[in-house]
Every structure is written in structure tokens, then in C-alpha cells.
Wavefront OBJ file of the C-alpha trace (Angstrom):
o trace
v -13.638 13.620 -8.115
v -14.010 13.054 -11.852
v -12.794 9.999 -12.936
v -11.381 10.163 -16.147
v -8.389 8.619 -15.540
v -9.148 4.920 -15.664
v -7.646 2.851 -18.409
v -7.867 -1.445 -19.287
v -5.632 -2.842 -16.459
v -4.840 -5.659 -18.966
v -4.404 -3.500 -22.426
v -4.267 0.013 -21.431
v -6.655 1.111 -24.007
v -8.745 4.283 -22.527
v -11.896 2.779 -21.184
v -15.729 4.007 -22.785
v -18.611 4.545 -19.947
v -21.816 3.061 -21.626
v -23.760 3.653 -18.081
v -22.865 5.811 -15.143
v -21.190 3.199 -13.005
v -19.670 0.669 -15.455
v -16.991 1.404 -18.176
v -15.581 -1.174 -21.302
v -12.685 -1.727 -22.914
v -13.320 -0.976 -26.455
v -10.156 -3.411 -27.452
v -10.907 -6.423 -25.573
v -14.280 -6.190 -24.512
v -13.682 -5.883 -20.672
v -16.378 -4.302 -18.428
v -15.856 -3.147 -15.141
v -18.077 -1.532 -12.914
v -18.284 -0.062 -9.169
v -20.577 -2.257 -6.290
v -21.238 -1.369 -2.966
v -19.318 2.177 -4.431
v -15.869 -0.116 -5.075
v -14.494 -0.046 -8.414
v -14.218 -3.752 -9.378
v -10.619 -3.761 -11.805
v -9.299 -7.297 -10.416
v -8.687 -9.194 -13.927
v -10.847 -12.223 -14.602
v -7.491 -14.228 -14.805
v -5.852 -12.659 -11.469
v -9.372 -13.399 -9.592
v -8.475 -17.311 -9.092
v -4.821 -16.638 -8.581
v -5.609 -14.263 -5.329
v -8.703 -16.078 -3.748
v -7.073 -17.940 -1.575
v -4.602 -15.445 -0.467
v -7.996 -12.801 -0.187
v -10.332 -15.923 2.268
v -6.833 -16.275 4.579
v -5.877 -12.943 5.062
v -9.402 -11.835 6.125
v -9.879 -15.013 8.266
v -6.599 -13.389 9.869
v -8.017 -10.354 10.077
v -10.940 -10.847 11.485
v -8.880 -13.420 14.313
v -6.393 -10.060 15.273
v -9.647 -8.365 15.824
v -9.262 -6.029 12.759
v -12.253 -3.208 12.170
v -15.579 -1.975 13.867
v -19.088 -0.638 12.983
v -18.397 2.580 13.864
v -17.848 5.547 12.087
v -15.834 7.008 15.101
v -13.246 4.284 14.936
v -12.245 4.602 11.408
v -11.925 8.484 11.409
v -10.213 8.319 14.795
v -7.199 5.957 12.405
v -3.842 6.167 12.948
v -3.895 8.426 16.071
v -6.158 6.549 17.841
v -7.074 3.084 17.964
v -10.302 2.718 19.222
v -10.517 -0.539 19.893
v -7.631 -1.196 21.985
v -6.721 -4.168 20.630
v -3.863 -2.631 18.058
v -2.514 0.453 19.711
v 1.440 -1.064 18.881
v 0.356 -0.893 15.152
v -1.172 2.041 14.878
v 1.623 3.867 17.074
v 3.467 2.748 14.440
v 1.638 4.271 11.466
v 0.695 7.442 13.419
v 4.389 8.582 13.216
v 5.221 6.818 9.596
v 1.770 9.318 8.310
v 3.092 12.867 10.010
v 6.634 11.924 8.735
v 5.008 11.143 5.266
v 3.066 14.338 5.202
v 6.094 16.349 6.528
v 9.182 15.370 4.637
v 7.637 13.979 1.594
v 4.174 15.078 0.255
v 4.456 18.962 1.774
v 7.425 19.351 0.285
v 6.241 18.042 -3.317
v 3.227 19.821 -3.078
v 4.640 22.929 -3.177
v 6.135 23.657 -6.425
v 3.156 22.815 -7.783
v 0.826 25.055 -6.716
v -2.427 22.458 -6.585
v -3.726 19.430 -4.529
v -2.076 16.494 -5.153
v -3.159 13.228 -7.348
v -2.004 9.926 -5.290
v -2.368 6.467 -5.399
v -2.414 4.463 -2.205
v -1.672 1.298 -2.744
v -2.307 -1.422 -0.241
v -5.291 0.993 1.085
v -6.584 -1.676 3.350
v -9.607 0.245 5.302
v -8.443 3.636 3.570
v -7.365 5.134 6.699
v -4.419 7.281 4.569
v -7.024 7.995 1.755
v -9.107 9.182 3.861
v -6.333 11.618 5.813
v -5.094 12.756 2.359
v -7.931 13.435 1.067
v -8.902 15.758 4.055
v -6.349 17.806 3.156
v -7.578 18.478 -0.094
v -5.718 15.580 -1.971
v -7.450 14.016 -4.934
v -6.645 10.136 -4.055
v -7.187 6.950 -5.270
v -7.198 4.071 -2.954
v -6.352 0.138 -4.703
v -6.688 -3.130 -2.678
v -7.243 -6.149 -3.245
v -10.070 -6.707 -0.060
v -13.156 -5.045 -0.331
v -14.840 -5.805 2.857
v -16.431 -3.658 4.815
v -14.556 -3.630 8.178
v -10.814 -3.950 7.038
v -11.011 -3.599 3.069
v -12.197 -0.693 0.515
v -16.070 -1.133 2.275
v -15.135 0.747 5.015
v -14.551 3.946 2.500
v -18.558 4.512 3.960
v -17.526 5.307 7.400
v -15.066 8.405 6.144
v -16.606 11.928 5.561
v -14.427 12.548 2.859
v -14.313 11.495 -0.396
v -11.891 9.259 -2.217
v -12.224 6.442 -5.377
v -11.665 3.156 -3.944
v -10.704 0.698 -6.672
v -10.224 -3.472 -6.169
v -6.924 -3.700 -8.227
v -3.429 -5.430 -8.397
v 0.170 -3.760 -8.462
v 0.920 -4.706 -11.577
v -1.927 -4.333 -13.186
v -3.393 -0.442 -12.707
v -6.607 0.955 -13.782
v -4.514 4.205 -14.046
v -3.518 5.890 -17.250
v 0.486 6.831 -16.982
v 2.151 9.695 -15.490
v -1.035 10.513 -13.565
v 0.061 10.543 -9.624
v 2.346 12.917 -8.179
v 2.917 10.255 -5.535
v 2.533 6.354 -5.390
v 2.772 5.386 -2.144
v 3.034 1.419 -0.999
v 0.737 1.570 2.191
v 2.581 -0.990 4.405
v 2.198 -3.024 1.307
v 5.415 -3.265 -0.925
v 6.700 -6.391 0.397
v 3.009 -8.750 -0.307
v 4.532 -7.478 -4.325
v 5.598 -11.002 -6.243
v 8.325 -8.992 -8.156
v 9.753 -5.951 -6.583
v 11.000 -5.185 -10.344
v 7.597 -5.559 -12.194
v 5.812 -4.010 -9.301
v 7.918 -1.103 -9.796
v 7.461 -0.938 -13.086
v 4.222 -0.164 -12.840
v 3.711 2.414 -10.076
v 6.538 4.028 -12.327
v 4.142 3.876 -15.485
v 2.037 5.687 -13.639
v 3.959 8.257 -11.853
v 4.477 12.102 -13.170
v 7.846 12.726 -14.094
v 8.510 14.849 -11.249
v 6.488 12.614 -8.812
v 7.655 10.011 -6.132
v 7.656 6.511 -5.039
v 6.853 6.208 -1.471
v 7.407 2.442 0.587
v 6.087 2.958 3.922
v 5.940 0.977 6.807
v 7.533 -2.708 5.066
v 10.040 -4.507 6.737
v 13.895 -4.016 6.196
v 17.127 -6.071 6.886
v 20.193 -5.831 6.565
v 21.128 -9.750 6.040
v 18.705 -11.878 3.840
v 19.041 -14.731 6.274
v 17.572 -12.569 9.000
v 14.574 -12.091 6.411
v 14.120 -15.534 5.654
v 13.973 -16.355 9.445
v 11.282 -13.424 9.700
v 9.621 -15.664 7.185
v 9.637 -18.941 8.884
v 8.756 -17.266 12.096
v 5.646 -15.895 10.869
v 4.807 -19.306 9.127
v 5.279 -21.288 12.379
v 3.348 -18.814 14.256
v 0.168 -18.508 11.437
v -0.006 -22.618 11.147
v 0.006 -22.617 15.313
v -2.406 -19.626 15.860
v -4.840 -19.567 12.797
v -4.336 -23.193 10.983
v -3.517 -21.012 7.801
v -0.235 -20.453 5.691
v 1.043 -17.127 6.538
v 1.011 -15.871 2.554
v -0.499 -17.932 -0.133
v 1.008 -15.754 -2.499
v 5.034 -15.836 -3.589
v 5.291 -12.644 -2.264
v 8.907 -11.353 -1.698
v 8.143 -10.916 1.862
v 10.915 -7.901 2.832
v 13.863 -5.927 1.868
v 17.214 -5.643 2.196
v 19.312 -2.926 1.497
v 21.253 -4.789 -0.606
v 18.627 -5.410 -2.951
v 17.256 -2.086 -2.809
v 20.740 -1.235 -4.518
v 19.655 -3.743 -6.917
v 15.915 -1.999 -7.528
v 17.466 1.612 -8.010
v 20.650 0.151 -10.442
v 17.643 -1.686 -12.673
v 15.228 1.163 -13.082
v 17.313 3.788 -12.807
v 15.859 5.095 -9.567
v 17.698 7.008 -6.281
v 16.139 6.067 -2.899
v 16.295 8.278 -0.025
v 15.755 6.757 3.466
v 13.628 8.756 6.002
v 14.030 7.063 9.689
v 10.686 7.940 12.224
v 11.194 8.083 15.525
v 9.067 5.340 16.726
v 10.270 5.625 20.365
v 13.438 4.586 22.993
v 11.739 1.386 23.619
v 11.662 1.066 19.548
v 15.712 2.324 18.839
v 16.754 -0.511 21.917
v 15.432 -3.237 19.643
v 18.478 -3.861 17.738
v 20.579 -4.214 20.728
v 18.223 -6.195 23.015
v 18.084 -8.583 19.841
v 21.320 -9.361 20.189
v 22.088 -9.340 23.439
v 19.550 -12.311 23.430
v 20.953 -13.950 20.413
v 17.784 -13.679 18.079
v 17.696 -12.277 14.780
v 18.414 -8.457 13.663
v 15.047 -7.120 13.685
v 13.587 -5.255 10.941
v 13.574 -1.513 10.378
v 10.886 0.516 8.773
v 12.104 3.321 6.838
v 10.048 5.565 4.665
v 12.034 5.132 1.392
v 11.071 7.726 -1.333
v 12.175 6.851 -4.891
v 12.741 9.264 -7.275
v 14.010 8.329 -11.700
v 17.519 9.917 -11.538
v 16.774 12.242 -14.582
v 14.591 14.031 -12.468
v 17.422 15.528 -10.542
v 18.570 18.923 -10.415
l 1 2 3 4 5 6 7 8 9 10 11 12 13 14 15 16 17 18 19 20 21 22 23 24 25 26 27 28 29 30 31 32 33 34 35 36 37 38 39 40 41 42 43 44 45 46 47 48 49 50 51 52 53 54 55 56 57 58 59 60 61 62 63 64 65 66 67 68 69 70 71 72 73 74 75 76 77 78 79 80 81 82 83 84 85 86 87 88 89 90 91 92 93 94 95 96 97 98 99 100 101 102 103 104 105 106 107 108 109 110 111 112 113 114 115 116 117 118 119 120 121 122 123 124 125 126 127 128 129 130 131 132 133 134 135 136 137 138 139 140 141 142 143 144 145 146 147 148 149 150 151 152 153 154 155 156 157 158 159 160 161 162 163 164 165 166 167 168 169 170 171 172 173 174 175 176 177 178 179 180 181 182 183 184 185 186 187 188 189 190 191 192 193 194 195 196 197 198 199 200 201 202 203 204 205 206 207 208 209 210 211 212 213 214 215 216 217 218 219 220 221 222 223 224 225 226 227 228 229 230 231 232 233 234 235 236 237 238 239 240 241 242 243 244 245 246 247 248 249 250 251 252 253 254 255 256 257 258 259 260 261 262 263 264 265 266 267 268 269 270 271 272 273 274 275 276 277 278 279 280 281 282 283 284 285 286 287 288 289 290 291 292 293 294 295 296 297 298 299 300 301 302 303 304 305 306 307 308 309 310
């Protein structure tokens, strides 16, 4: 895949290659360059801020017995887990991908009569990039992990090919209006500011082109959110010794401030409810027949500018 798309994630200038695997910034100066076949586009500014957040979550990672050596396990991703160890999660994302596929990107691949350009955001091990791209998708995966069993690293188990790129939200390597789809990759809620983080992925996005948040937790009452929250922290501090999320992240949704999101930027969501099973649907109910919190749901919510309907 030709990349000719890349731009200064902190000035947008179009970036100059001076040799085959590094690029500058002809405004500022900046040079990035690919190692270990990663695109490195993490500012020099952003790299302190998200070091700390980076060492925890892979210590995490590594504890919940993320990843593998093998090619086998990787390609097997989401249908099968391998491993053994995640099969819940990966249920999970197996349904959330052939809904994704289905009701989103088939449908806004047709009009246009050619593969698709996406950005998956939140790429993690690049098990979507790597489906996407199978089907003749020209993708782009961003993270901000780069290891080789749970970050962009693992891009060399997959036959087929995709850019990985080390990159922030609000900060894209990506000149504008170049996906058809920008989809957050169970990802959305680690943003810092839903608005900004928006902002971006909307920079970027065609004007016919979607906004995809997949697989992040929604509520219907903050409070319930905020007890998610503490429950995680609790658990993290007991189980790994860590904070649960070094970063100020936003942590979840609500619908209530999705309103919010679409009245600010001018966007319509529509929600798109997997099946993820009986035992998944009797959640709510066993919740409160126990007196615990409203759990979360996981929509896939597909945002669209409002000018863009017909």
C-alpha cells in the first residue's frame, strides 16, 4: 500500500521522504521513521505524557495472559481464541466484527465501487486490520503499544498486509478526508476528550464516510459509570499493584452525553445492538435483582455529519 497519505501529526504540513523508511516535516523539522516495520508518529512531547500509562497497561497485559508466538493464534483472532484464556472477550468481538462488516462497512462500500481506506484506531495486536485488510481493504492500524505480542509488533504474524503506525487520537499522521471509515477499536473511551478526539477522526474522515465506536462501554446513569470506575480501580490496585488508567481518560459513555457529542459537532449516531447471547441480554435483570449496578452495554454506534444526509 503506497503511503502517501502521511502528514506532521503536530502541524499538518505534508511530510518529505529523504530515505525510504523515514519522512520530515519540512515546517518544523520533525522526522519520523518506521522500526521493527512500525511507523513511529508518537510526538516527542506526548512520549512522557503516555509512558506510564504504555509500562502499566502492558504489565496488565502480559498478567491477563494477553498474546502468543504463534502465527496460528493471531490469524485464528476474534473467532477463535487460541489460548483459552480469553474466549469471553473474544466472543465478544467475534459478533461486534460480523455485525461491523454487515451493517456498516458492506453497506458503505458499495456505492463506491472500490476497497475501502480505514483507520483502526486502538489496533492493539491488529486483529481487525488484519480481517479488513483480507478483504481487500486498504487499512491503517494506530496504537499507542508496539510490542510484539499485544501491540502493532504482532502485524508480523498476519499474512496480509496493513501500515501499522504508533500514534495518538488527537494527533493523526493522516492527511484529512482520507478514510471512508474511522473506527474506535474497543478504544473510544481510553480518549481524554470525547470532543477533541472527535474532532480529529472527523478531520480525517471523507465526507460521505463514518465514525464507528465499537465495543466501549455504555450507561445509562453516570453514577453507574463512575462505580464501573472505582470497581476497576479497586480490583487493578488488589490484583496487579497498578492504577487501573494513568491517563484522564473519560472512561465510558452515556447516552446522555452522546446527545451532547452529536449536538456539538453536528453529528447523528445510529445504535446497532449485537446479539451477544441469552446469558448476555439477562445481565440487566440479574443486576438488579442482586442490587448491583446497571451494567454496561456495547453498542456499535456509527456517526455520520448531518449534512451528509439524504
Amino acid at each position: 500500500m503506497k503511503q502517501d497519505f502521511f502528514i506532521c501529526p503536530r502541524c499538518r504540513t505534508p511530510l518529505e521522504r529523504n530515505v525510504p523508511d523515514r519522512v520530515i516535516c519540512p515546517q518544523d523539522g520533525l522526522e519520523f521513521g518506521k522500526e521493527a516495520g512500525v511507523w513511529r508518529f508518537l510526538l516527542p512531547e506526548s512520549e512522557a505524557h503516555y509512558a506510564r500509562f504504555i509500562a502499566d497497561y502492558e504489565a496488565v497485559r502480559r498478567a491477563e495472559g494477553r498474546g502468543s508466538t504463534s502465527a496460528d493464534y493471531y490469524r485464528a483472532l476474534p473467532f477463535k481464541d487460541l489460548s483459552g484464556r480469553l474466549q469471553a472477550d473474544w466472543h465478544i468481538r467475534s459478533r461486534s466484527f460480523n455485525v461491523l462488516v454487515k451493517n456498516v462497512l458492506t453497506r458503505l462500500q458499495a456505492p463506491l465501487e472500490r476497497s475501502l481506506k480505514i483507520l483502526d484506531l486502538g489496533a492493539g495486536n491488529g486483529w481487525l486490520s488484519n480481517r479488513l485488510s483480507a478483504q481487500g481493504d486498504r487499512v491503517v492500524a494506530v496504537d499507542l503499544l508496539v510490542n510484539e505480542q499485544d501491540g502493532l509488533g504482532a502485524w508480523k504474524f498476519y499474512e496480509h498486509g496493513f501500515i501499522p503506525v504508533q500514534a495518538e487520537f488527537n494527533h493523526l499522521p493522516v492527511m484529512d478526508r482520507f478514510a471512508d471509515a474511522v473506527i474506535f477499536n474497543a478504544s473510544f473511551h481510553y480518549s481524554e476528550d470525547y470532543t477533541e478526539t472527535l474532532q480529529e477522526a472527523l478531520r480525517v474522515l471523507s465526507p460521505q464516510g463514518r465514525i464507528v465506536i465499537m465495543d466501549s462501554p455504555v450507561y445509562r446513569r453516570s453514577a453507574s459509570g463512575e462505580k464501573m470506575v472505582q470497581e476497576r480501580e479497586e480490583q487493578f490496585k488488589e490484583k496487579y499493584g497498578l492504577a487501573s488508567d494513568n491517563l484522564q481518560s473519560e472512561n465510558y459513555l452515556t447516552y446522555s452525553r452522546l446527545k451532547e457529542l452529536a449536538q456539538a459537532l453536528n453529528l447523528r449516531w445510529k445504535f446497532i445492538t449485537p446479539f451477544y447471547g441469552f446469558r448476555w441480554m439477562s445481565r440487566p435483570l440479574l443486576a438488579e435483582v442482586r442490587g448491583r449496578r446497571e451494567p454496561a452495554k456495547f453498542h456499535l454506534l456509527v456517526g455520520r455529519k448531518n449534512h451528509n444526509e439524504r
